[in-house]
matplotlib code that plots the C-alpha trace (Angstrom):
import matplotlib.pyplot as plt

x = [0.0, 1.1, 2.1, 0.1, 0.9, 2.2, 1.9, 4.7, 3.4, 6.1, 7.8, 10.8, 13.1, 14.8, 11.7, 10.6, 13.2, 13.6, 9.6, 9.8, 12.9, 11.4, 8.1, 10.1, 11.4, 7.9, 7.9, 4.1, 4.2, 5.6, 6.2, 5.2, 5.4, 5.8, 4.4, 5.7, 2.6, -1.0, -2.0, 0.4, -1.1, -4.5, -2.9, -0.8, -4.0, -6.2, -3.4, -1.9, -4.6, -2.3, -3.5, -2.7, -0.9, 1.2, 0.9, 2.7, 0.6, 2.1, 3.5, 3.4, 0.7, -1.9, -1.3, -2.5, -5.9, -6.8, -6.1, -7.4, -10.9, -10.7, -9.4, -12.4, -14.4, -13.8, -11.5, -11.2, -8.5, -6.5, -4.3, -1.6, -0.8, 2.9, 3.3, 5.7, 5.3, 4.5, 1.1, -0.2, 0.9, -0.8, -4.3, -4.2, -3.7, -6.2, -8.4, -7.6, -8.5, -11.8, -11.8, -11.1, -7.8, -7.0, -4.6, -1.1, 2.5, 4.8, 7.6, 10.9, 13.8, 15.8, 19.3, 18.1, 18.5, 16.7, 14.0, 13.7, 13.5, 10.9, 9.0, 9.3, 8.1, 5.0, 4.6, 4.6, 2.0, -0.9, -0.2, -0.9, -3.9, -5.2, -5.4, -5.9, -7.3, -9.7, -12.7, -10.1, -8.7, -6.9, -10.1, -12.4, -12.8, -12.5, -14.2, -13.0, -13.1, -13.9, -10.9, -7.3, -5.5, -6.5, -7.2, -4.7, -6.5, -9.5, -11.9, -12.3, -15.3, -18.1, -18.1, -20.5, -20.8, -19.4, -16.3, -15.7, -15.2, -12.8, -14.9, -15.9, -19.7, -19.5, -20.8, -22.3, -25.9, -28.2, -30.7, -33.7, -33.0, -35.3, -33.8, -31.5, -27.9, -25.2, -23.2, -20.6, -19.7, -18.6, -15.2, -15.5, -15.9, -12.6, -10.8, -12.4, -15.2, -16.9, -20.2, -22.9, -23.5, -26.3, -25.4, -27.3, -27.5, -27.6, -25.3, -26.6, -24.4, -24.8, -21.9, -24.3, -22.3, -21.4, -21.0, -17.4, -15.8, -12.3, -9.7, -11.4, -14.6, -17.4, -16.6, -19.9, -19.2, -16.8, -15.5, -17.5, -15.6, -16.5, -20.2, -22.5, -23.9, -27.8, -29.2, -29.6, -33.0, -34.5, -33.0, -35.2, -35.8, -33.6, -34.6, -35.7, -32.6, -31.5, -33.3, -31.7, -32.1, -33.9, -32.3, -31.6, -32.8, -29.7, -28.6, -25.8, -22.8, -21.6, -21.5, -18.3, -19.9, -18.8, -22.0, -22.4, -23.0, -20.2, -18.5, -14.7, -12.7, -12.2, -9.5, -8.9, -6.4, -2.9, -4.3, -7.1, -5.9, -7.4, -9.9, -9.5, -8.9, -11.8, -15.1, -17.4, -20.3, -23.8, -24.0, -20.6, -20.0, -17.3, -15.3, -15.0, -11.1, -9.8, -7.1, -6.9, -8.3, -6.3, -6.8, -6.5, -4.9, -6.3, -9.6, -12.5, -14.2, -17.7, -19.7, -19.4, -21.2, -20.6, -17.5, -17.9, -14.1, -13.9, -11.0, -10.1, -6.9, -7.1, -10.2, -10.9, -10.8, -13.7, -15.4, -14.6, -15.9, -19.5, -19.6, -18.6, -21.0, -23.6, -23.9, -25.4, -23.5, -25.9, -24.4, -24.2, -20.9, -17.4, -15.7, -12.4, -10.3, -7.5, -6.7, -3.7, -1.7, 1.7, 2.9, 1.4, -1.0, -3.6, -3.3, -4.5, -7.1, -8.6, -8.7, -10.5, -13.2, -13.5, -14.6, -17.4, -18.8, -21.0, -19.0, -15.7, -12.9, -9.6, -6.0, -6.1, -3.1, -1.6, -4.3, -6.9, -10.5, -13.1, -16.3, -19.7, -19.9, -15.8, -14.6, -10.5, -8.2, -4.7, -1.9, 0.5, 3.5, 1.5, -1.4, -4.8, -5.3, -8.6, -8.0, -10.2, -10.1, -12.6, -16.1, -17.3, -14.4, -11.9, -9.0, -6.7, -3.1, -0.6, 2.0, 5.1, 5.2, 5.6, 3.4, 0.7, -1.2, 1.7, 0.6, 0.9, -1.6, -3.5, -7.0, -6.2, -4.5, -7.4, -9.8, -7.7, -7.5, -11.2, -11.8, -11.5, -14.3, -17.7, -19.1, -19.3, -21.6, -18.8, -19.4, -17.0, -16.5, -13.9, -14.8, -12.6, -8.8, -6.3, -5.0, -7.1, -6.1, -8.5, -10.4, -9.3, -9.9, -13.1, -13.8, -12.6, -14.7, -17.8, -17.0, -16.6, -20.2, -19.7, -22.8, -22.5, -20.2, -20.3, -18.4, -18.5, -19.9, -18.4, -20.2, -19.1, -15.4, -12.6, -10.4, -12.6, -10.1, -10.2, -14.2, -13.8, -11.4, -14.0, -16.9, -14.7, -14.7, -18.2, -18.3, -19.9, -23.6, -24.3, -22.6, -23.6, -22.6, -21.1, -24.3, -25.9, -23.3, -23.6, -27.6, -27.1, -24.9, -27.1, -30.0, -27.5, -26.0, -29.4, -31.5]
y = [0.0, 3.5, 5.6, 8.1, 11.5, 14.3, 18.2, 19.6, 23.2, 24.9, 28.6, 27.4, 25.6, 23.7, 22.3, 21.2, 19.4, 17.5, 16.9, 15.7, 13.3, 11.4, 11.1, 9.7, 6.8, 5.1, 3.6, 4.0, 7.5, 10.0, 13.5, 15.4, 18.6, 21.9, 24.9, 28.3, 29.2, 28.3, 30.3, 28.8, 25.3, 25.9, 26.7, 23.2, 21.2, 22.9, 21.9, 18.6, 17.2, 14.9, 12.1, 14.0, 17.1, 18.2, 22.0, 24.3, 26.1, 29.8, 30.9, 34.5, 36.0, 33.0, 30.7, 27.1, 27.6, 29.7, 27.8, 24.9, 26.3, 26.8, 23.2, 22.0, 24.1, 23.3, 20.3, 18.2, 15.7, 14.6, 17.1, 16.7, 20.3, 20.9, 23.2, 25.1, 24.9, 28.9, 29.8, 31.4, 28.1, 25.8, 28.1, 28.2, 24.1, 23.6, 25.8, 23.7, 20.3, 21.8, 23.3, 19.8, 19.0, 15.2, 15.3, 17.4, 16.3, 19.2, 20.4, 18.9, 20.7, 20.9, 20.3, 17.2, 14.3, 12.0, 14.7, 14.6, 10.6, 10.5, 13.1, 11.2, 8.3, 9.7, 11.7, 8.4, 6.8, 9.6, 9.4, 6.0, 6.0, 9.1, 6.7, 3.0, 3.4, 6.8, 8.1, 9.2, 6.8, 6.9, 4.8, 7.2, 9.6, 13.3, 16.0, 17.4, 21.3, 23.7, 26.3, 24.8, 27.8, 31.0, 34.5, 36.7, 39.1, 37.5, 39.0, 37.4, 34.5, 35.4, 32.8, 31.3, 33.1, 30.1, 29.7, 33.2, 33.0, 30.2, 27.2, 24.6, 25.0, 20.9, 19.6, 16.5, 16.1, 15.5, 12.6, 10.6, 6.7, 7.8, 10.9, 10.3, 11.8, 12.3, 9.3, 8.8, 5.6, 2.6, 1.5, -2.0, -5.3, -6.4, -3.5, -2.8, -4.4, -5.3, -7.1, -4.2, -4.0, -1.4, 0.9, -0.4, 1.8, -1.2, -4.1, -6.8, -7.8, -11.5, -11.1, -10.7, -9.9, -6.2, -4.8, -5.1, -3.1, -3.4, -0.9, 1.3, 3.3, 3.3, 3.7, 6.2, 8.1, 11.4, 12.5, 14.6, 18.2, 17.9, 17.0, 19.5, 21.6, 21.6, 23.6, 21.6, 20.4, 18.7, 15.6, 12.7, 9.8, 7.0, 3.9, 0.7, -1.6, -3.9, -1.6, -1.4, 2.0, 2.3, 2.8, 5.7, 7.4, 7.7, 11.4, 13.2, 12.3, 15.8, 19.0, 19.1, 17.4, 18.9, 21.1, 23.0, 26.6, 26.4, 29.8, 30.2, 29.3, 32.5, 32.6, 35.6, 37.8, 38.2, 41.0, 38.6, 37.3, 34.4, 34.8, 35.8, 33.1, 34.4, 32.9, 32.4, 30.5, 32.4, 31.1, 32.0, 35.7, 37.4, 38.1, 34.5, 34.3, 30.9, 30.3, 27.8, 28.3, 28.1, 26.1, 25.4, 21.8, 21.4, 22.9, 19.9, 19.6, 18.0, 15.2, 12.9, 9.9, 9.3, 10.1, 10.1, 9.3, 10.1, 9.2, 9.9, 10.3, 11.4, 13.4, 14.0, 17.5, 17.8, 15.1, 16.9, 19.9, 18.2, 16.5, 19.7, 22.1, 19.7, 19.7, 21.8, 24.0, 22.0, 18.7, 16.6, 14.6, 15.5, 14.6, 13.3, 13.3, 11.6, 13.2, 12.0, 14.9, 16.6, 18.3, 22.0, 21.5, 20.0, 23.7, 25.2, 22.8, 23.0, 26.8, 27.0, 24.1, 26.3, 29.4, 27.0, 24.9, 25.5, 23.7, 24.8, 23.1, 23.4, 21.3, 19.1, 19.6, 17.5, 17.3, 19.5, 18.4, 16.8, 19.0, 18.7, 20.8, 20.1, 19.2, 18.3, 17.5, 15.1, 17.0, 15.6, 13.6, 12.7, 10.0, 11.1, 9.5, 9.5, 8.9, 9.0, 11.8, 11.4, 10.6, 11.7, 13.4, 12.8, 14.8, 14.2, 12.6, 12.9, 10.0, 9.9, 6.3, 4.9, 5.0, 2.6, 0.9, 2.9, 6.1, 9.0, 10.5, 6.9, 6.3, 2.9, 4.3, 6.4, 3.8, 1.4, 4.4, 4.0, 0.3, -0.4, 2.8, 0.6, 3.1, 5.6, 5.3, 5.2, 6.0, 5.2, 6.8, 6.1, 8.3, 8.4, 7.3, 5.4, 1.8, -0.1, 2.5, 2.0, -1.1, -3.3, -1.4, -0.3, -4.2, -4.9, -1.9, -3.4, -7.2, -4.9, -3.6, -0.2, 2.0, 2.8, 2.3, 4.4, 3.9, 6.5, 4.0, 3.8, 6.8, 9.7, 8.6, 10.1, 6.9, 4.1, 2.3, 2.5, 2.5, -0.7, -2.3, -2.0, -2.9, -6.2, -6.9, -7.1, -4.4, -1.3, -1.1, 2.3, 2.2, 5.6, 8.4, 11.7, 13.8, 11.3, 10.7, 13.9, 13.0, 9.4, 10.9, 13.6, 10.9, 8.4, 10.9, 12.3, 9.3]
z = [0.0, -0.4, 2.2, 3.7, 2.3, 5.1, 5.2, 7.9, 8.8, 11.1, 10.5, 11.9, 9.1, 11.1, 13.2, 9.7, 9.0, 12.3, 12.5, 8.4, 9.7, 12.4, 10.1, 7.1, 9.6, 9.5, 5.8, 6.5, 6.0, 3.3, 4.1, 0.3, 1.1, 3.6, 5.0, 7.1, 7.9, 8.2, 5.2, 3.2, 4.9, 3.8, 0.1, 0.0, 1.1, -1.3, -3.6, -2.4, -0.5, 1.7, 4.2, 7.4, 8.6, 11.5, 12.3, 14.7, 16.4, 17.0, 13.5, 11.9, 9.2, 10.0, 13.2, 13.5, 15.4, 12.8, 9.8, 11.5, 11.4, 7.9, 7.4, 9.0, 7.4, 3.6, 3.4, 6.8, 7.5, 10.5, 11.8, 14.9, 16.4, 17.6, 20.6, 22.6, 26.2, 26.6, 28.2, 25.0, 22.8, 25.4, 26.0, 21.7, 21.6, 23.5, 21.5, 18.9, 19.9, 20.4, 17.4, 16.1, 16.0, 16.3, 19.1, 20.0, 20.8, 22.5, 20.2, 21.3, 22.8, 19.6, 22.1, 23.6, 21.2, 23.9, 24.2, 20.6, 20.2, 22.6, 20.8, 17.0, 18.7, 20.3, 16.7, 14.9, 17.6, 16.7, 13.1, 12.6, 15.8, 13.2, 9.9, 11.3, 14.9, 14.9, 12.1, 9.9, 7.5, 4.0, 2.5, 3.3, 0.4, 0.8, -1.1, -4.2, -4.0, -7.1, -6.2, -6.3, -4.6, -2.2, -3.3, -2.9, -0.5, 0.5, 2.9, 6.3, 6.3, 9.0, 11.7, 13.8, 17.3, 19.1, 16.7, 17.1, 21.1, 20.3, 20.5, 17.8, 16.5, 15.3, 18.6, 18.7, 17.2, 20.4, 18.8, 19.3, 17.7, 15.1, 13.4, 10.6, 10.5, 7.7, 6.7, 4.4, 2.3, 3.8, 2.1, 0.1, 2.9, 2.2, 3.4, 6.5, 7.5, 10.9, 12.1, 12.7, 16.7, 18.2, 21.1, 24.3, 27.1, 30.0, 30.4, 33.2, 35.3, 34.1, 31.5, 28.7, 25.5, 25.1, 21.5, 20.4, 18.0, 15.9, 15.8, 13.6, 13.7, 11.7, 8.3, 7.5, 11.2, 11.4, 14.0, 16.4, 15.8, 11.8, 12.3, 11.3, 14.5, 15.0, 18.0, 21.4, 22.2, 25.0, 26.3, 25.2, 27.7, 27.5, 25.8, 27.5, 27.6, 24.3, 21.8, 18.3, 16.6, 14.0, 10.3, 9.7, 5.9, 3.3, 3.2, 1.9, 3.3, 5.2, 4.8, 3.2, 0.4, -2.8, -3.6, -7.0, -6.1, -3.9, -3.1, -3.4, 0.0, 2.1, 4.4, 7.1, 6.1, 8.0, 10.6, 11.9, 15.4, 17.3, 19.2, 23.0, 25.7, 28.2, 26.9, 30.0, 30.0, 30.2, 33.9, 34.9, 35.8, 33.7, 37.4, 37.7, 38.0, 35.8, 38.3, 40.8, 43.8, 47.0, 49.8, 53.6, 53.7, 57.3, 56.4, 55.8, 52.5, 52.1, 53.6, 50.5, 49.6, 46.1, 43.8, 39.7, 38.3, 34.7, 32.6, 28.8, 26.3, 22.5, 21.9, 25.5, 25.9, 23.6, 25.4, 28.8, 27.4, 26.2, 29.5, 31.7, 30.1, 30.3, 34.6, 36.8, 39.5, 42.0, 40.9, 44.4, 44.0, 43.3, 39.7, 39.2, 35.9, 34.2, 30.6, 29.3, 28.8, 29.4, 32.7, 32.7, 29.7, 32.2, 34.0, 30.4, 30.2, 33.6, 33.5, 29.5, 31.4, 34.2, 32.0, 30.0, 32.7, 35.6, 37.8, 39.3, 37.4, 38.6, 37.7, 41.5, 44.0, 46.9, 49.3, 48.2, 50.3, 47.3, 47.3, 45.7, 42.3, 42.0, 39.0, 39.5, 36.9, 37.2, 36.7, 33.6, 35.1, 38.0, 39.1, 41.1, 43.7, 46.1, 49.8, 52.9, 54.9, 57.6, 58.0, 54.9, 54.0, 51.1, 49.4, 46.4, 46.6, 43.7, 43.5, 41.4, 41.4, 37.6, 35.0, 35.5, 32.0, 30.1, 31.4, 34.1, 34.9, 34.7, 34.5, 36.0, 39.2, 39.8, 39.4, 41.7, 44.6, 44.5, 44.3, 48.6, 49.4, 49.4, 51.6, 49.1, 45.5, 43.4, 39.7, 36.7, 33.1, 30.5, 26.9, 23.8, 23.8, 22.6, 24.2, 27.1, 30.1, 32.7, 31.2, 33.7, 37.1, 35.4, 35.8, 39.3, 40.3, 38.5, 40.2, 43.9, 43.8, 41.8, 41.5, 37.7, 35.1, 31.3, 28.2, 25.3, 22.5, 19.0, 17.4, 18.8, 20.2, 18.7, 19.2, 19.8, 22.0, 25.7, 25.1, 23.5, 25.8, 28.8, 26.8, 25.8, 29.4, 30.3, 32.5, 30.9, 32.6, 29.8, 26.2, 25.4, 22.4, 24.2, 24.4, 26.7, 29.2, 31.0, 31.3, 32.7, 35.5, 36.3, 36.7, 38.3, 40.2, 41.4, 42.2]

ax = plt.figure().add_subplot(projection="3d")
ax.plot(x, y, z, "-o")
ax.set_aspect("equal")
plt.show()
């Protein structure tokens, strides 16, 4: 098979060349071409159309959050952001994998070989997780565009209101079983082909069968941040257990369909800037300060009698932010998270979550008491860790020890801290990711008694992989797409 076909978008030459190097050591993958900005990116895709692309995300004229809307506008494909460890770089990348982005590596220190090994083989991990393991994949066809290259000076596209604070408009479609959605042709049998498995939103704890999935996703489903948007409506009751959806009617298959009357790509010009980093949410007063709170380490937290523990890798922090926005201030439990992501990018992320959702959100520390309405995110380079803290009362601990599943922070570590607390109702998620992190303490919490546990079905998963991996274990009780999940834990959470 040919190799997959690589953009490199960086304004530094040199980073081009070390990022093109460690891509050209996979034979799987071919690097064709390079950009110095994201201008220039948008140009070479229009032109090229590659496989995949690997932007950096602060460049000059147009930087990568901003091109990357107009790639997912007009001509989407898998792209892997590249980002400095600055404050501006990490707000902006996570921006992007909001925006829609598949998933980031940090840009290596350029004087550290090791640093830079490390990096080529994370690099090479995502880009073949983007084409064999995620919605993305070299046999699914892309549209064929009208308009080969950008105008010279083209006027600056009006965008939707919430793309223009900075957020991606291509949520996930809230729907009934009965309402039909786009699909897109599924490649010939021999290629990739699986047997057809419904989403069920209970799992008895008999070890009935649970859907299982292959590596890939759906070949008619893409992913969630290049779905068309539809208002939110009213959250439908949930089925009654084992209930196959119903077919839905053939449509077109997005809205990056090639269309007849379609007008010429627009792109902003080089004085447009990104948009500023302070969205709040309507409930949220604009005061609100995004960062974290402090706290008395001797001072009690809340009488707790349930704990939800949420864990997610690649495509979680649009998952977190579906889930987030999604529950009330008033919600009677403390959450605890485990994204995989890098030391200090987990700061950037808890304070943009903390500025959308009604909850308090904040990146947990050593210590710190777990309160009703909380929301606490796992630092990168360290586990979570739940521990007792009284009657009632329980607090975070971060633990160096080694990385657990592959992994640190590990959604299996923070799973196991919770595994020996039967007096509390314990609650487990795991959404979209790569690997199997979590899949096994997910089932030795299910075989202690847990009250609930939820897997992110096929559907709306970025990376259908740790999903998949609990689900293959018997011990998901709700296999649900991303717009229910936040509804079953309000009701479980509630009851």
């Amino acid at each position: 098979m040919a190799p997959y076909r690589v953009l490199v978008v960086d304004d530094s030459a040199f980073m081009r060349k070390i990022v093109s190097d460690l891509i050209e050591r996979d034979v799987s993958f071919s690097v064709v071409d390079t950009a110095t900005n994201g201008r220039e990116a948008v140009e070479q895709i229009m032109r090229i159309k590659p496989d995949i692309v690997t932007m950096d995300v602060e460049m000059p004229e147009m930087n990568g959050l901003e091109s990357l809307k107009v790639i997912m506008r007009e001509y989407p494909l898998p792209v892997i952001m590249l980002s400095g460890i600055n404050e501006e770089g990490m707000r902006e990348t996570i921006m992007a994998l909001e925006a829609g982005a598949f998933d980031f590596i940090r840009k290596p220190s350029v004087s550290n070989s090791q640093d830079i090994e490390a990096v080529g083989e994370a690099l090479l991990r995502q880009l073949h997780a983007a084409v064999h393991d995620s919605t993305w994949r070299k046999d699914k066809p892309l549209p064929s565009k009208a308009s080969s290259a950008l105008p010279e000076q083209a006027a600056a596209p009006e965008l939707p209101e919430a793309e223009a604070s900075g957020t991606s408009a291509r949520q996930p479609e809230e729907r009934t079983p009965e309402t039909p959605r786009p699909k897109i042709a599924a490649p010939p049998p021999a290629d990739r082909s699986r047997p057809e498995s419904s989403v069920t939103d209970t799992a008895p704890r008999s070890g009935a069968a649970m859907p299982k999935g292959n590596a890939g996703m759906p070949a008619g489903q893409p992913p969630a941040a290049a779905r068309p948007s539809a208002p939110r409506e009213e959250k439908k009751p949930e089925r009654a257990p084992n209930v196959r959806p119903s077919a839905p009617a053939d449509k077109p298959r997005s809205e990056f369909s090639a269309a007849p009357a379609k007008k010429p790509l627009q792109v902003p010009p080089a004085a447009a800037k990104a948009p500023a980093f302070d969205r709040k949410a309507p409930d949220k007063t604009s005061e609100r300060p995004p960062a974290t709170p402090t706290f008395s380490r001797s001072s009690a937290g809340d009488s707790i009698d349930q704990i939800v523990a949420v864990g997610c890798s690649t495509g979680g922090p649009r998952a977190l932010k579906e889930l987030l926005e999604n529950i009330p201030a008033s919600f009677p439990a403390p959450i605890v998270i485990v994204q995989h992501m890098p030391p200090k990018f987990t700061h950037s992320l808890a304070q943009r979550l903390n500025t959308l959702s009604q909850l308090e959100v904040v990146e947990a520390q050593q210590g710190m008491p777990l309160r009703k309405g909380t929301a606490y995110i796992a630092p990168g380079g360290q586990h979570l860790l739940v521990k007792r803290a009284g009657s009632g009362q329980y607090s975070i601990e971060l633990s160096d020890a080694a990385p657990q599943n592959g992994h640190k922070p590990s959604v299996g570590a923070m799973f196991d801290s919770l595994l020996p607390m039967n007096e509390v109702r314990r609650h487990a998620v795991i959404m979209t990711g790569m690997g199997s992190d979590g899949a096994k303490e997910m089932k030795k919490l299910y075989d202690s008694g847990i009250a609930t546990t939820i897997a992110e079905s096929e559907e709306t998963c970025v990376v259908y992989g740790m999903p998949r991996s609990a689900a293959e274990l018997n011990c998901v009780m709700h296999l649900l797409p991303l717009p229910q999940i936040a509804t079953k834990l309000n009701q479980v959470v509630k009851s």
